[in-house]
C-alpha positions as CSV (number, residue, x, y, z in Angstrom):
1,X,0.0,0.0,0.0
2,X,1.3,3.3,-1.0
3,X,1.8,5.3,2.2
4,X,0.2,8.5,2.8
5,X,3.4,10.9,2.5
6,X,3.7,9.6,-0.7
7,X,-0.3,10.0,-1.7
8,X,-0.3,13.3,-0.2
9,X,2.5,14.9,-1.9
10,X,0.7,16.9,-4.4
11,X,-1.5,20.5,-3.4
12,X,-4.7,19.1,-2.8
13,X,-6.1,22.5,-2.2
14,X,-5.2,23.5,-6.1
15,X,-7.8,21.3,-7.6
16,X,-10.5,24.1,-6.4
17,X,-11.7,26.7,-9.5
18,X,-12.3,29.8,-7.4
19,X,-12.2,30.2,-3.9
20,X,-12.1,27.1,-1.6
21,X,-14.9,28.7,1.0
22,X,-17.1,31.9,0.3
23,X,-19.0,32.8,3.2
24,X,-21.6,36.0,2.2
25,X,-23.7,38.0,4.3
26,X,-23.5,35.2,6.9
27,X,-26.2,35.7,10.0
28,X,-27.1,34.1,13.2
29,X,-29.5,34.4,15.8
30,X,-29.8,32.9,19.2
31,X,-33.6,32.6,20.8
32,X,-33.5,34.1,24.2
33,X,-36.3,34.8,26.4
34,X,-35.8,38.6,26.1
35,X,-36.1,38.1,22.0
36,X,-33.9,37.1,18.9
37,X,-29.8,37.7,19.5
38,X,-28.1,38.2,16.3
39,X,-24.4,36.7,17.1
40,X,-23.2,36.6,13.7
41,X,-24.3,39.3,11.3
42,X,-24.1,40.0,7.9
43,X,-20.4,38.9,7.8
44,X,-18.9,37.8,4.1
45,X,-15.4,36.5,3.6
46,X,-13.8,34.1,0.9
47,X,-10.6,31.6,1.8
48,X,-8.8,30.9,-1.8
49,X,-7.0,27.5,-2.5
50,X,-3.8,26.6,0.2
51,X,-4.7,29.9,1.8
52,X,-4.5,30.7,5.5
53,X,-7.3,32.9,6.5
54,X,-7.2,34.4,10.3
55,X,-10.4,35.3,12.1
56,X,-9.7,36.8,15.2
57,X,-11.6,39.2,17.8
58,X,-12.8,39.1,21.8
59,X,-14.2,36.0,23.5
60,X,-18.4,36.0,22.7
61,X,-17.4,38.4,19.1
62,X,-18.8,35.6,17.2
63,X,-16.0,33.5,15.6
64,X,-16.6,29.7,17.2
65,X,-20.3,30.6,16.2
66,X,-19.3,31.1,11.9
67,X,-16.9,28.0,12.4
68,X,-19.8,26.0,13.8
69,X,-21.6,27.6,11.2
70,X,-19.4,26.9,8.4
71,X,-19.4,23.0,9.7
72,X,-23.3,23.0,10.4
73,X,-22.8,22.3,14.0
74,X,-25.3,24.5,15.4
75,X,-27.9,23.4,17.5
76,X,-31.0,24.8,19.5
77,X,-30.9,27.7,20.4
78,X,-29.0,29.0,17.4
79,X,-30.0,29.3,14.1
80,X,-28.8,30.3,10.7
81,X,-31.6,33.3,9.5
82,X,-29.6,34.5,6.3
83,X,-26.4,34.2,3.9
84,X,-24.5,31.1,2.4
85,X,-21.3,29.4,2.8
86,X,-20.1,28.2,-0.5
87,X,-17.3,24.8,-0.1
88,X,-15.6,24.5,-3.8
89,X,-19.0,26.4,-5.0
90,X,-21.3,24.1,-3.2
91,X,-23.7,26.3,-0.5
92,X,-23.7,23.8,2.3
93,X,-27.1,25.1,3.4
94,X,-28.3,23.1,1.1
95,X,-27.4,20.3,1.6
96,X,-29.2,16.9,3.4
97,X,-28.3,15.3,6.0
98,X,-26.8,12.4,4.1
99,X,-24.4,14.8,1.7
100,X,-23.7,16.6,4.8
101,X,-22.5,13.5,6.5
102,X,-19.9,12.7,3.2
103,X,-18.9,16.1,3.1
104,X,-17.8,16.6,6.9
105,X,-14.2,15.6,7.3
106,X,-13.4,14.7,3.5
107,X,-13.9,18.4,2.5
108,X,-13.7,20.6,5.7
109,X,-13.0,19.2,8.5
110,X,-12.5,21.1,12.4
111,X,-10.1,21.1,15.2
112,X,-12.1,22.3,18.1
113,X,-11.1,24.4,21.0
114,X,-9.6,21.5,23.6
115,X,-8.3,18.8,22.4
116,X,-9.0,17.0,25.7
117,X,-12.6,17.5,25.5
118,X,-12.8,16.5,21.6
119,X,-10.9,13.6,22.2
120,X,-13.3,10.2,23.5
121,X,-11.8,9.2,26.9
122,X,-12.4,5.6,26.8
123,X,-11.4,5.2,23.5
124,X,-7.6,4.4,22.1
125,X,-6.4,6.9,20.0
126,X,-5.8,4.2,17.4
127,X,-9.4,3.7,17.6
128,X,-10.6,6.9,17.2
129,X,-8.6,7.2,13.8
130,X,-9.6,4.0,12.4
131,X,-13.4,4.8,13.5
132,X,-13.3,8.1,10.9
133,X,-11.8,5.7,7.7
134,X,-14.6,2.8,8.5
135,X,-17.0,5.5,8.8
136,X,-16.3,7.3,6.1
137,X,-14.1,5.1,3.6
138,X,-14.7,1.3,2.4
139,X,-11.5,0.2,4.6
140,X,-10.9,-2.9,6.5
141,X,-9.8,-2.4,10.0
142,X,-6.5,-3.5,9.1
143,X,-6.3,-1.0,6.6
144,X,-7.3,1.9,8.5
145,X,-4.9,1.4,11.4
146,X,-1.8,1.2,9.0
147,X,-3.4,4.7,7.9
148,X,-3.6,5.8,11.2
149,X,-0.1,4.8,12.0
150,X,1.4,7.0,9.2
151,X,-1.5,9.8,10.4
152,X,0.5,9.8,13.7
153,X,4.1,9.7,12.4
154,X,2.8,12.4,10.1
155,X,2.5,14.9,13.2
156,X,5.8,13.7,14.7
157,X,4.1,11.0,17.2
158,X,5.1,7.7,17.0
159,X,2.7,5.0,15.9
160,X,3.2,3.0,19.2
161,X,0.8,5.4,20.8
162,X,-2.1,3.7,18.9
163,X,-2.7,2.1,21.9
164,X,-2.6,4.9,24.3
165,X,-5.6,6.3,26.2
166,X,-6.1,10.3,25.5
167,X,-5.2,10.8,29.3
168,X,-1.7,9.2,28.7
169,X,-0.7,12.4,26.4
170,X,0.8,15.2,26.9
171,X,-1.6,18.4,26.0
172,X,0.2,18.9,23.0
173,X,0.2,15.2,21.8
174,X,-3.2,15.5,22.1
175,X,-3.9,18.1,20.2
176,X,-1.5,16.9,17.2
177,X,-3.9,13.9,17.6
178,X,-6.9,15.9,17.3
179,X,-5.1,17.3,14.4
180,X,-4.0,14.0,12.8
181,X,-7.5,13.1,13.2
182,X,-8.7,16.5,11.1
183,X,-6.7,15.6,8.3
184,X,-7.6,11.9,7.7
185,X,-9.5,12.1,4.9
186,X,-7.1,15.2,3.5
187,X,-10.0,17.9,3.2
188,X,-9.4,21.3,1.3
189,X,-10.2,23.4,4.2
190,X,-9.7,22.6,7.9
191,X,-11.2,25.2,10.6
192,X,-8.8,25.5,13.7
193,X,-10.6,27.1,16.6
194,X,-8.5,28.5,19.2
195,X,-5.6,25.1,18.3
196,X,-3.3,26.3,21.1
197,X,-5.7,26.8,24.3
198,X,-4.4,26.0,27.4
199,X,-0.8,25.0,25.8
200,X,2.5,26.6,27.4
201,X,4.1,28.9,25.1
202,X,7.0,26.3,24.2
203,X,4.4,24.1,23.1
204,X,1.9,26.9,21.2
205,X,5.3,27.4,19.1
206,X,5.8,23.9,17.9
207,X,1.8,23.2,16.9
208,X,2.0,26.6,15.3
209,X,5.4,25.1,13.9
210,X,3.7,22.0,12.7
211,X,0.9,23.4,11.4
212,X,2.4,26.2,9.0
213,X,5.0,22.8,7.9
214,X,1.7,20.4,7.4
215,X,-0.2,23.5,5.5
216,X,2.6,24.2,3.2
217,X,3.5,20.3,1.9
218,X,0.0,19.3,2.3
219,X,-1.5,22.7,0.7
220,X,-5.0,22.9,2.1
221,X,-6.7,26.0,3.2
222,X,-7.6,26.9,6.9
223,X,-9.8,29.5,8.6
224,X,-7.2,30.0,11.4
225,X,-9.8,31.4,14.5
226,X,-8.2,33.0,17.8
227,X,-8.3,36.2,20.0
228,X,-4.1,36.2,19.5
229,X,-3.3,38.9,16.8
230,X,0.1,38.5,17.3
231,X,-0.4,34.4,17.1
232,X,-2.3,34.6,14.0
233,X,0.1,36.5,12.4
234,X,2.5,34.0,12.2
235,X,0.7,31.9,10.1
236,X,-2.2,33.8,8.1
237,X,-1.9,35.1,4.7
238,X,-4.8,37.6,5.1
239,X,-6.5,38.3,8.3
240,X,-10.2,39.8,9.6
241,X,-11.1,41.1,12.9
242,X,-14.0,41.1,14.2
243,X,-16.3,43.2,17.3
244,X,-19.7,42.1,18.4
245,X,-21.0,40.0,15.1
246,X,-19.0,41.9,12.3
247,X,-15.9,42.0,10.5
248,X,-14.6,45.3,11.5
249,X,-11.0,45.0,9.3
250,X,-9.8,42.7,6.5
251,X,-6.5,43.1,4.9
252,X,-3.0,40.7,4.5
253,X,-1.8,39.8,7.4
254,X,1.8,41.8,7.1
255,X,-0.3,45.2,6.4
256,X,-2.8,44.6,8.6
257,X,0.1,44.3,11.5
258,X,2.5,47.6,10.3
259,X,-0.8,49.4,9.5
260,X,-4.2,48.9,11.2
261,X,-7.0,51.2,10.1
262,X,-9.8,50.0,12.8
263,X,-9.3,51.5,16.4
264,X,-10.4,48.3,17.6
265,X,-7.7,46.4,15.8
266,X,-5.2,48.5,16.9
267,X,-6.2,48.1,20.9
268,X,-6.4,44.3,20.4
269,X,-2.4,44.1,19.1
270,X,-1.8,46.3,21.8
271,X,-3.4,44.0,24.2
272,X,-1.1,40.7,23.2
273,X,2.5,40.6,23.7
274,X,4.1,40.1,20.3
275,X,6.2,37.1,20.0
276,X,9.5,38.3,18.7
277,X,10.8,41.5,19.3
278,X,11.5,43.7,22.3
279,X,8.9,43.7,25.3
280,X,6.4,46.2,25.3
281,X,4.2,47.6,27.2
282,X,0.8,45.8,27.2
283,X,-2.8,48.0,27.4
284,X,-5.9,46.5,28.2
285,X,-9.0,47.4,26.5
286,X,-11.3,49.5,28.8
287,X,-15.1,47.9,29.3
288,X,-17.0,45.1,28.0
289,X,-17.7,44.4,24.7
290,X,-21.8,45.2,24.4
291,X,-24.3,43.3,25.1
292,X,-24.9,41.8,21.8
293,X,-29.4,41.8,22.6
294,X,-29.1,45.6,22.4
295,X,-26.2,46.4,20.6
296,X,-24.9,50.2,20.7
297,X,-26.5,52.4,17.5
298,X,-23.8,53.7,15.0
299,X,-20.3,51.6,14.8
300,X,-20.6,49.2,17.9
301,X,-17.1,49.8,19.3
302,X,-17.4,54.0,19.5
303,X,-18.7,53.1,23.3
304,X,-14.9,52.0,24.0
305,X,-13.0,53.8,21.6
306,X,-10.9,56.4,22.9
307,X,-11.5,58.2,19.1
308,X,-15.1,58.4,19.0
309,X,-17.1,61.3,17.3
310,X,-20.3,62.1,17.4
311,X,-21.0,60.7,14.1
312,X,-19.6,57.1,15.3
313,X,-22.8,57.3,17.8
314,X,-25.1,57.7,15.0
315,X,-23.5,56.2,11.5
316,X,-22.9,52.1,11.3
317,X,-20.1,52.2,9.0
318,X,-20.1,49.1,6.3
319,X,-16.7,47.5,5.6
320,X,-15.2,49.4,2.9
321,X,-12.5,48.2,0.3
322,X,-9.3,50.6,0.4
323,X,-6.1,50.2,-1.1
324,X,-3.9,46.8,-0.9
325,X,-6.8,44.8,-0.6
326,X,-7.0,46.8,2.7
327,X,-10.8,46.8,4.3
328,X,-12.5,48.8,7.2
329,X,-15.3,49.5,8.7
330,X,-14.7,53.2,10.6
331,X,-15.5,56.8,9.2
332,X,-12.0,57.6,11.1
333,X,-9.7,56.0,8.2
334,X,-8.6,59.0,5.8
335,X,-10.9,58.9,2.6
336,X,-13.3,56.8,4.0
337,X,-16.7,57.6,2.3
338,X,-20.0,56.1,3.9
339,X,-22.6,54.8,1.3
340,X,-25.7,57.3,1.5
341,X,-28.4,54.6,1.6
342,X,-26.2,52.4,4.8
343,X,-25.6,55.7,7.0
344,X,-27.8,55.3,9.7
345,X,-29.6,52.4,10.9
C-alpha cells in the first residue's frame, strides 16, 4: 500500500476553481427569552485555495459561532436566518443530511477548541482514527490502522501510541492527535478554533510550527480562529477582525500588523504581547464588549473607543475596500466615504 506521504505529496487544495470557501452576508440568531440575538451578522469572507485565513476578535465576538456555522454544528438555540457558505461552489445550506455526512471531514474538516474535550476518553487513540476511515471510507480495519499509524508519524508522534488512552498524552500530543485526526480524509479546508488553548508557550510554538509545515506540503486551506493577533500573524496570509458579530478589518496579514486602520484592531495588538521582538508595554481594552441583545447604534465599538465622534454614535459604518486589498469599517480611516443609503440604521 502506498503510504500517505507519498499520496499526499501533491496540493490538494489546487484542484478548487475559485475560492475554496465563500461565506456572504453570513447571519445568526440565538432565541432568548428577552427576544432574537443576532451573534453573527451580515459577515462575508472568501478563503482561496492553500490559503490561511485568520479570524480573530474578543471571546463571545462571534467566531466559534461562523466555524460551527461553516461545519453545520449548530444546534438549539441558534439558528442560521440568512447568507451562504459556499465549499468549492457548493452552498452547504443546502445540503441533506446524508451529503452533509460525506462532506464533513473529507472536504472541511474542524479542530475544536480543547483537544482534551474533543478527544473520547475511553477510546484508544488508534481507535478513534480508524473509527473516521470505516466511517467514512470502504476500509478494512487492518487497513485503516496502517493509515492511522502513518496519520501519527505524520505529526511527529510515534505510531506506538495507537494504543494509548487520551489521558496518557501530553496536551500537545493530544492536540496533534486531534489534528491527525482532522486531516484523515485530507480535506481542502480545515477550521482551527483556538488550536493552542491552554498549551504553554513552548508548546503553542511547535503546533503553530507544525501546522504552517503540514499546510505548506499538504496545501489545504484553513480558517485559522483566535483572539491572538500577534499568534495569527505568524501563520495567516490575510487576516479579519471582528467586534460584536461583524468584521470590523480585513487586509493581508503583514499590512494589517504595520498598519491597522480599525481603532479596535489597533487596541487588540496592543493587548497581546508580540512574540519576537523587544517587550512592550501591554494596554488592556477598557469595558466590556456590548451586550450583543441591544447592541450600541452607530459603529458598535465607538462606546470604547478612545476616538469616537459624534457621528460614530449615529453612523454604522459598512466595511469598505481601500487600497492593498486593505478593508475597514470606521468613518476615522482617511478617505473613508459612507454609502448614502447604509448611513444610519
Amino acid at each position: 500500500m502506498e503510504t500517505l506521504t507519498e499520496q499526499d505529496r501533491g496540493n490538494i487544495g489546487r484542484a478548487a476553481v475559485g475560492p475554496v470557501l465563500s461565506v456572504k452576508n453570513l447571519q445568526v440568531q440565538y432565541t432568548a427569552e428577552s427576544g432574537n440575538v443576532t451573534a453573527v451578522d451580515g459577515v462575508s469572507f472568501d478563503i482561496g485555495a492553500g490559503e490561511v485565513f485568520g479570524l480573530a476578535g474578543e471571546s463571545g465576538c462571534g467566531k466559534s459561532t461562523i466555524a460551527n456555522a461553516i461545519m453545520r454544528l449548530l444546534q438549539t438555540p441558534a439558528k442560521i436566518t440568512g447568507g451562504s457558505i459556499e465549499l468549492a461552489g457548493r452552498n452547504l445550506l443546502d445540503l441533506g443530511e446524508e451529503e452533509l455526512r460525506r462532506t464533513r471531514w473529507r472536504d472541511v474538516a474542524m479542530v475544536f477548541q480543547s483537544a482534551m474535550n474533543s478527544l473520547n476518553p475511553v477510546m484508544t487513540i488508534g481507535d478513534q482514527i480508524v473509527d473516521v476511515f470505516t466511517t467514512h471510507e470502504k476500509m478494512s480495519k487492518q487497513a485503516a490502522r496502517e493509515r492511522a499509524a502513518e496519520l501519527l508519524k505524520l505529526v511527529d508522534i510515534s505510531p506506538d501510541r495507537l494504543k494509548s488512552y487520551p489521558h496518557q498524552l501530553s496536551g500537545g500530543m493530544r492536540q496533534r492527535a486531534v489534528i491527525a485526526i482532522a486531516l484523515a480524509l485530507k480535506p481542502s479546508l480545515l477550521i482551527m478554533d483556538e488550536p493552542t488553548t491552554a498549551l504553554d508557550v513552548v508548546v503553542q510554538q511547535e503546533i503553530m510550527h507544525q501546522i504552517k509545515e503540514l499546510q505548506q506540503r499538504l496545501g489545504f486551506s484553513i480558517l485559522f480562529i483566535t483572539h491572538d493577533i500577534s499568534l495569527m500573524v505568524e501563520l495567516s496570509h490575510r487576516m479579519a477582525v471582528m467586534y460584536a458579530g461583524k468584521l470590523v478589518e480585513v487586509a493581508p496579514s503583514k499590512t494589517l500588523l504595520d498598519n491597522p486602520f480599525h481603532p479596535y484592531t489597533n487596541a487588540l495588538m496592543g493587548a497581546f504581547p508580540p512574540l519576537t521582538g523587544p517587550r512592550v508595554e501591554l494596554i488592556g481594552i477598557p469595558d466590556a464588549p456590548p451586550n450583543m441583545a441591544h447592541p450600541p447604534t452607530g459603529c458598535r465599538f465607538h462606546p470604547r473607543c478612545p476616538l469616537a465622534t459624534e457621528a460614530c454614535r449615529t453612523i454604522e459604518p459598512p466595511l469598505l475596500p481601500g487600497a492593498e486589498n486593505h478593508e475597514a469599517a470606521c468613518l476615522l480611516v482617511p478617505g473613508y466615504v459612507v454609502p448614502r443609503e447604509r448611513s444610519r440604521r
